[in-house]
C-alpha positions as YAML, in Angstrom:
chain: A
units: angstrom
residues:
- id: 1
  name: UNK
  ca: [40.07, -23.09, 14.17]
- id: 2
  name: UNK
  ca: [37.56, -20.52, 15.89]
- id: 3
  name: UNK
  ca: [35.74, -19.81, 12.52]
- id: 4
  name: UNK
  ca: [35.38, -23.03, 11.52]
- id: 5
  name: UNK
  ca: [33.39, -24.07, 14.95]
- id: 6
  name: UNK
  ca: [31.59, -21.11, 14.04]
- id: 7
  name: UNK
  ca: [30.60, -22.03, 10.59]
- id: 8
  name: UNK
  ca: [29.95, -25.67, 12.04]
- id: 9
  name: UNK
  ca: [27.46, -24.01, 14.44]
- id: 10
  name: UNK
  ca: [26.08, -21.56, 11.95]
- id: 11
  name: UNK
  ca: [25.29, -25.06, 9.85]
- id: 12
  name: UNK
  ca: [23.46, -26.27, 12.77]
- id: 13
  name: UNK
  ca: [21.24, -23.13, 13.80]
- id: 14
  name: UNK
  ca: [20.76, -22.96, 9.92]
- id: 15
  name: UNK
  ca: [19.25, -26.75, 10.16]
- id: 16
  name: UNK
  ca: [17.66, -26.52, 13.16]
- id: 17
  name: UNK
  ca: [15.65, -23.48, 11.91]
- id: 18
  name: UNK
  ca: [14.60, -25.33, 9.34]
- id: 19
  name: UNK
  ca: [13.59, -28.10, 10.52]
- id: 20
  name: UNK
  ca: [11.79, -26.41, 13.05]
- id: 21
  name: UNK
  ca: [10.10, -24.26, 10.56]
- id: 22
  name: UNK
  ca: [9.15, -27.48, 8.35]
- id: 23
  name: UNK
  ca: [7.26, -28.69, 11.96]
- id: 24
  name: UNK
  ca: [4.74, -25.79, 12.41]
- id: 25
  name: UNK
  ca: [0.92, -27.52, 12.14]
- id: 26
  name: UNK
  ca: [-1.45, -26.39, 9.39]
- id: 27
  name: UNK
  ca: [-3.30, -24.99, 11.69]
- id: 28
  name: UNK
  ca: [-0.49, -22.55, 12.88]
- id: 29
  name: UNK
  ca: [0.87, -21.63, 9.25]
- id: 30
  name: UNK
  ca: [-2.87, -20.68, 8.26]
- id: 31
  name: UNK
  ca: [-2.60, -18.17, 11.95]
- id: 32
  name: UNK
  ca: [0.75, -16.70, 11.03]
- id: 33
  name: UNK
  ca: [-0.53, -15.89, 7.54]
- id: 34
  name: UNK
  ca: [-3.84, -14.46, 8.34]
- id: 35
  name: UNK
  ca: [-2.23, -12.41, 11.35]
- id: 36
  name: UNK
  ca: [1.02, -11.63, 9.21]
- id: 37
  name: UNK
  ca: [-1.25, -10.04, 6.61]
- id: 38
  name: UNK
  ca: [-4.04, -8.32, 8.73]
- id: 39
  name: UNK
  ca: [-1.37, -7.41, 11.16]
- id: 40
  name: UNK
  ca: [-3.17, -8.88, 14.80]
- id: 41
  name: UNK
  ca: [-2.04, -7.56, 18.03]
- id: 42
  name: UNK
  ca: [-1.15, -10.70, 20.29]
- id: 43
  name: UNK
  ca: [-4.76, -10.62, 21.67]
- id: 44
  name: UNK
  ca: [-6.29, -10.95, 18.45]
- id: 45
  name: UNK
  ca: [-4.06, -13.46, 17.46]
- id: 46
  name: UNK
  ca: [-4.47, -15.85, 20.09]
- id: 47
  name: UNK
  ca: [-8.53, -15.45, 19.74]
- id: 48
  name: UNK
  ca: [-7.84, -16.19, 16.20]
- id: 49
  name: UNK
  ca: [-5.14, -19.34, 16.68]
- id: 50
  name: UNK
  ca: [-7.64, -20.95, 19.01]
- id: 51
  name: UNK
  ca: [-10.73, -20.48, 16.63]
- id: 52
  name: UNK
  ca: [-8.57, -22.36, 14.18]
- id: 53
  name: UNK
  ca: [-7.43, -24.54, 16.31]
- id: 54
  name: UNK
  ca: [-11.13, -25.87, 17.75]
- id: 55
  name: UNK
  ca: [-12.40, -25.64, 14.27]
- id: 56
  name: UNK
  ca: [-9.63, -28.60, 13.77]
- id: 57
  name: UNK
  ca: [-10.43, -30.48, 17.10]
- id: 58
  name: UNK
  ca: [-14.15, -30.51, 15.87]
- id: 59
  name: UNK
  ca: [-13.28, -31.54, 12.50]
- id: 60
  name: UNK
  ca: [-11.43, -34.53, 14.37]
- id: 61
  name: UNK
  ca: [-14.27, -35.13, 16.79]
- id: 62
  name: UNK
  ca: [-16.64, -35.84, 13.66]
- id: 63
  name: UNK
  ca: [-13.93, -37.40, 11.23]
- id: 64
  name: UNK
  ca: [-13.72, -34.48, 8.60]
- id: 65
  name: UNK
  ca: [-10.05, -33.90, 9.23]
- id: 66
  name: UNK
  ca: [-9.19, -34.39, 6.04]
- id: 67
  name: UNK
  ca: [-11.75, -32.35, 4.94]
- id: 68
  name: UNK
  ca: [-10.21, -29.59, 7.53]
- id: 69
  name: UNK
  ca: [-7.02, -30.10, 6.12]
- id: 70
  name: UNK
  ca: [-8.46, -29.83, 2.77]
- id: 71
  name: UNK
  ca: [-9.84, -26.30, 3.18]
- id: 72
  name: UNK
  ca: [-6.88, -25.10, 5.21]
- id: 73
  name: UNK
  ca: [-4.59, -26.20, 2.10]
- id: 74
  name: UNK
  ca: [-6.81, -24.74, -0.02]
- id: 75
  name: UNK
  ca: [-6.54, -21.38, 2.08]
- id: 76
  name: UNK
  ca: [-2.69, -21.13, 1.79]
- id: 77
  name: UNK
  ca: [-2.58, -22.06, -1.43]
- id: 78
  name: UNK
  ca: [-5.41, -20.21, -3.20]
- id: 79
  name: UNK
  ca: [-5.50, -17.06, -0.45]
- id: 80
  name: UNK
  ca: [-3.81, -13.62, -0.92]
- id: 81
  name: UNK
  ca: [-3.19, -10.58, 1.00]
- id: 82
  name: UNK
  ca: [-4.34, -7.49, -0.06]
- id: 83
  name: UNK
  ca: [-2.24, -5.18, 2.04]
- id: 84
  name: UNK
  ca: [-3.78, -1.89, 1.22]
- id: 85
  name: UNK
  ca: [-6.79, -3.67, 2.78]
- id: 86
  name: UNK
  ca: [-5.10, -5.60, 5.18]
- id: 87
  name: UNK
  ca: [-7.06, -8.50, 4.23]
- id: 88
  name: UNK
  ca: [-6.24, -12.53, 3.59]
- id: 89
  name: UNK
  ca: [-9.33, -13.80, 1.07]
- id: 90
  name: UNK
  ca: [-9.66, -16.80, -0.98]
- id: 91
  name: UNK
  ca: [-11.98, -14.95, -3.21]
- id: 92
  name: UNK
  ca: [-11.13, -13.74, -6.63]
- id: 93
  name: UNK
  ca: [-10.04, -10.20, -6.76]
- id: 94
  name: UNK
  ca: [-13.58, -7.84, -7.80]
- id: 95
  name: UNK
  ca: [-13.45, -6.42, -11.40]
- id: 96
  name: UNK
  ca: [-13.74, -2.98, -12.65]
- id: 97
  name: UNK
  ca: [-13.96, -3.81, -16.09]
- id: 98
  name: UNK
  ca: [-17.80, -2.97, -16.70]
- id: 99
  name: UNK
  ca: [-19.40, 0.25, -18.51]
- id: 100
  name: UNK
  ca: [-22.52, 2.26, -17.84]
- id: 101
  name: UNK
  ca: [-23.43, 4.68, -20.77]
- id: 102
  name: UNK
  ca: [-25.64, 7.14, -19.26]
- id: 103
  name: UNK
  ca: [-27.22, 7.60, -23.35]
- id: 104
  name: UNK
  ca: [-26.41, 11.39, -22.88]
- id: 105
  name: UNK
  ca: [-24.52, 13.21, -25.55]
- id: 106
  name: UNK
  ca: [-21.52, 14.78, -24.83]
- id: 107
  name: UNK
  ca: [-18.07, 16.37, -26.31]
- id: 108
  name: UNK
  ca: [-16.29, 16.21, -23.77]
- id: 109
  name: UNK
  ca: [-16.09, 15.30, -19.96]
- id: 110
  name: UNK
  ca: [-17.05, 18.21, -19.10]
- id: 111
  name: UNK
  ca: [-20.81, 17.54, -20.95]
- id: 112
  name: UNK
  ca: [-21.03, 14.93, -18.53]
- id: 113
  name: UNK
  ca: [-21.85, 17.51, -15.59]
- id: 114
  name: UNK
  ca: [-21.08, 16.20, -11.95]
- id: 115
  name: UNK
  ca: [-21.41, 12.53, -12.75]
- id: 116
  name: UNK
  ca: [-18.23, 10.47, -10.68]
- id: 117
  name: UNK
  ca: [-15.24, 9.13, -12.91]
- id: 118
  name: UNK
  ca: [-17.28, 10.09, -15.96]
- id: 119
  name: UNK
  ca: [-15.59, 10.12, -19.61]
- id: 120
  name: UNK
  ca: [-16.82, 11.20, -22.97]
- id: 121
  name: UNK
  ca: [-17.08, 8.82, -25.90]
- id: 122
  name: UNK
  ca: [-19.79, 10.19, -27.76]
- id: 123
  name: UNK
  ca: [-22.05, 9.93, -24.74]
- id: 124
  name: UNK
  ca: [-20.99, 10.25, -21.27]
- id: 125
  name: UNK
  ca: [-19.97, 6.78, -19.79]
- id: 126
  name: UNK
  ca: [-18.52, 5.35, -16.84]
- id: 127
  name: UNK
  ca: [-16.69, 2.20, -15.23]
- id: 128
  name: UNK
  ca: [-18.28, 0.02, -13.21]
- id: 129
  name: UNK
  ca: [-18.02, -3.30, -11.35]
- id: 130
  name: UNK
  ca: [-18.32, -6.07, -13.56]
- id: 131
  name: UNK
  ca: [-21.07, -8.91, -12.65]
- id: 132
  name: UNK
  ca: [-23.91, -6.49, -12.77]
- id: 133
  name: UNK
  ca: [-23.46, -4.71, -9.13]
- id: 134
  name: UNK
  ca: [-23.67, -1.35, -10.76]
- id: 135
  name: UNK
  ca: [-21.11, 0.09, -8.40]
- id: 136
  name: UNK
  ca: [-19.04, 2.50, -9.55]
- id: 137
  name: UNK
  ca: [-15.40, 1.87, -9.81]
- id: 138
  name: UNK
  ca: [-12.25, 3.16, -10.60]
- id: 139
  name: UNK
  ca: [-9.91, 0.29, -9.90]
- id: 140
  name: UNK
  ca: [-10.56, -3.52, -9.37]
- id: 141
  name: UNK
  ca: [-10.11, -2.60, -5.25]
- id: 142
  name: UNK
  ca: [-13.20, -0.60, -5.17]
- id: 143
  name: UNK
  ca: [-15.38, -3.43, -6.28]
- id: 144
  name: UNK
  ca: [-16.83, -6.80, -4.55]
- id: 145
  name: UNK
  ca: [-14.82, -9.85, -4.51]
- id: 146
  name: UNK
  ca: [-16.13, -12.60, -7.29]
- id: 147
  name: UNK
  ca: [-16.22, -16.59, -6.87]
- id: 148
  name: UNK
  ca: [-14.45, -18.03, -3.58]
- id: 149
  name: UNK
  ca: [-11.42, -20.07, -4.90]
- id: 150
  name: UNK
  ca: [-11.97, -22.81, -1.83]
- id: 151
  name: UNK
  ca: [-15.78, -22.76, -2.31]
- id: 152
  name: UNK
  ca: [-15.74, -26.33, -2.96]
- id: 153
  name: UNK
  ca: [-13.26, -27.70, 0.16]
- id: 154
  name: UNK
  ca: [-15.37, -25.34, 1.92]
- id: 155
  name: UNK
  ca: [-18.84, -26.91, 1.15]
- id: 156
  name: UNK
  ca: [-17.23, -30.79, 1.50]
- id: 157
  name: UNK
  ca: [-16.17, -29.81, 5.35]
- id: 158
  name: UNK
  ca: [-20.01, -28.06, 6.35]
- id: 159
  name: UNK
  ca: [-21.10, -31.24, 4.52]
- id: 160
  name: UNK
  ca: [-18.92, -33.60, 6.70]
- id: 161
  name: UNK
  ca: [-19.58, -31.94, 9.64]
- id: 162
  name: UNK
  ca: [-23.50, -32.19, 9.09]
- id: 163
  name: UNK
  ca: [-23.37, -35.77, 8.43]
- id: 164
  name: UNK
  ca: [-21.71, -36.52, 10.93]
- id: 165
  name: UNK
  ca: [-23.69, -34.51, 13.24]
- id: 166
  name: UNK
  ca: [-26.53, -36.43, 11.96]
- id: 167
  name: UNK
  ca: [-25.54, -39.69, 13.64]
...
């Protein structure tokens, strides 16, 4: 009879959690998943949970909340986490998928003298970020980020907000 109040109260906790996890604000999901991913010490997560959170009381102040919520959907949806970074970006991921030929002749890498990540196909070449930055690269991680995924829900809240600001 023991085990079976037990299970009955394991069903509860179980439900409880869940429901309890189903109630967290928008506001303090987008917190937990910035913080989660760039790791914030309790100071730097409170600074961070109440900069969301007044960026949500002004969005209600000058009726953008949907707007708000918008962009905050947009953040947990479109963001990721790049944990070698520890950093949470809506951006798309930077691309080293560009070439620079240098134009000089070679045989072999070794032709291509002191010049970083160099290879030899005919004439020394090397990777670089695509979109015309002319960094050098080695892996998409070394290069800028590209287009922000929640550019748009981004631009409707500033928009809001200066309309309204404009009454």
């Amino acid at each position: 009879m023991k085990s079976a109040k037990q299970g009955v109260l394991a069903a509860s906790l179980i439900a409880l959690a869940a429901m309890t996890a189903g109630a967290c604000t928008r506001t303090e999901r987008l917190c937990a998943a910035l913080c989660d991913c760039e790791h914030c010490n309790d100071l730097a997560e409170d600074i961070l949970c109440t900069s969301i959170d007044a960026q949500a009381e002004l969005a209600d102040v000058y009726d953008c909340t949907s707007e708000f919520e918008a962009l905050v959907d947009c953040t947990l949806d479109e963001g990721t986490c790049n944990d070698t970074k520890a950093n949470y970006s809506t951006r798309e991921p930077g691309s080293c998928s560009g070439e620079q030929n240098t134009q000089q002749p070679c045989a072999s890498v070794a032709d291509c003298g002191a010049m970083p990540q160099a290879y030899c196909n005919g004439t020394c070449r090397y990777k670089v970020c695509a979109g015309g930055s002319g960094y050098v690269c080695e892996t998409d991680d070394d290069c800028p980020s590209g287009a922000d995924r929640c550019e748009a829900e981004d631009t409707a809240l500033e928009e809001c907000l200066d309309n309204a600001s404009d009454k």
